[in-house]
C-alpha positions, 0 to 999 in steps of 0.5 A, a space after each residue: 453505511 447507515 446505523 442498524 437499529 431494533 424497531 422494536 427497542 425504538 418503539 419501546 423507548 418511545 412509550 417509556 419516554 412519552 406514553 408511560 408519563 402521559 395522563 391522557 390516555 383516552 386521547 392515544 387516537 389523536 395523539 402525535 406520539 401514536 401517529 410516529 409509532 404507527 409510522 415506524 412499524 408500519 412504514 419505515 423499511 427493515 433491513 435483514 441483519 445479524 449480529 457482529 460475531 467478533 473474533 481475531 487471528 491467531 498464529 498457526 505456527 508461532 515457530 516459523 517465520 517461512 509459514 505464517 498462516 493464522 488461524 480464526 478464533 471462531 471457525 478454526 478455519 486456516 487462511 495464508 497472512 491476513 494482516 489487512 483483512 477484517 474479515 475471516 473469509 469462511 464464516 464473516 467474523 470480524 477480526 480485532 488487531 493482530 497482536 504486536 508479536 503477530 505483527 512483527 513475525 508477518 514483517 520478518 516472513 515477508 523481508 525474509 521472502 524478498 531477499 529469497 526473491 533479490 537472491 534468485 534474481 526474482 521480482 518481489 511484485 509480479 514474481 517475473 525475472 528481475 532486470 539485472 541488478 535490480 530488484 524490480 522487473 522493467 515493468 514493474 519499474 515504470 509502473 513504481 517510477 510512473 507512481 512516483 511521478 504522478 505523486 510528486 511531478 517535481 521528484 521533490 522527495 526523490 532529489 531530496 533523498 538523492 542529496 541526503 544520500 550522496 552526503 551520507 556516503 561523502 562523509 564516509 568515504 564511499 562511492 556515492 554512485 554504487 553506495 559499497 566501494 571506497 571513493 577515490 581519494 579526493 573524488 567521490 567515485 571509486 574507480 569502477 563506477 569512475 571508468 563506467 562514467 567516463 565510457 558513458 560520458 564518451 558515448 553521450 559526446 559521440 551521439 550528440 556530435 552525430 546528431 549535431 553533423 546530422 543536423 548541419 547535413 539537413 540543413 545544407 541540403 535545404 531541408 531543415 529540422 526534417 528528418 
């Protein structure tokens, strides 16, 4: 957006520069400086503007973490968090930065809101029914995995938090697949997550040895890779 300027102001800045020091002034018809004054008030397109009214939030209820709604300093209008909006939506005032308490009492309301949401089996994002165990609902899931992706195809900083993780929970003794349970001594599964691995493991093997007699059977009948 281009800078909005007075024509008036401009104009009266262009005569206090050049006309009020020129000795010429039976020759303003002619001049150059009359010629880009003439310019300016006659073809040099207007906008409609108003001034910027400038105002901030202000905590409606300071006390309570569950209900922070702000309040405009100019309007007194009340609108739910506002923490990225720079403008108050009821009368256009532009709004300075929140103060650092402000801030900090929007972070607390909204980590307070999403444990309630974890707590109730709820997705934080689309407020659907979470997958069991997890804090996301599938879709939801493929669209964070599919972001991910799209940011960082070689899962770089995934496997570089995987393996920070899995150090961290080494050196203190915990499970690193779940992350709560002590390890097994010398492992580093407890015995829960120990048996799920195993049950998976065990079907994994199963399917691969039923794809690969699958595959022979194909290939005796003399039909190859078709399925």
């Amino acid at each position: 957006m281009g800078d909005l300027i007075s024509r008036a102001a401009a104009i009266a800045q262009i005569k206090e520069n050049y006309c009020d020091l020129c000795d010429h002034t039976d020759l303003c018809q002619s001049c150059e400086t009359r010629d880009c004054i003439d310019t300016i008030e006659q073809q040099v397109p207007a906008v409609d503007a108003v001034p910027v009214v400038h105002g901030r939030w202000i905590d409606e209820n300071p006390d309570d973490s569950l209900d922070p709604r702000m309040r405009c300093s100019i309007c007194t209008g009340v609108e739910s968090p506002l923490i990225k909006w720079r403008y108050c939506p009821n009368c256009g005032a532009m709004m300075g930065a929140l103060s650092q308490a402000a801030k900090d009492r929007q972070a607390k309301a909204r980590e307070e809101l999403r444990a309630m949401y974890k707590e109730h089996g709820i997705c934080p994002r689309c407020k659907n029914w979470a997958e069991p165990g997890r804090t996301y609902c599938k879709t939801c899931i493929n669209l964070i995995m599919a972001r991910r992706r799209k940011k960082d195809p070689d899962n770089e900083q995934g496997k570089a938090y995987n393996r920070e993780r899995r150090e961290r929970l080494k050196a203190a003794g915990l499970c690193t697949y779940c992350g709560k349970k002590p390890a097994v001594e010398g492992q580093v599964l407890c015995p829960i997550c120990k048996a799920k691995n195993r049950d998976s493991q065990i079907k994994y093997n199963i399917i691969q040895r039923i794809k690969r007699e699958a595959q022979k059977a194909r290939e005796r009948n003399g039909n190859g890779n078709n399925p």
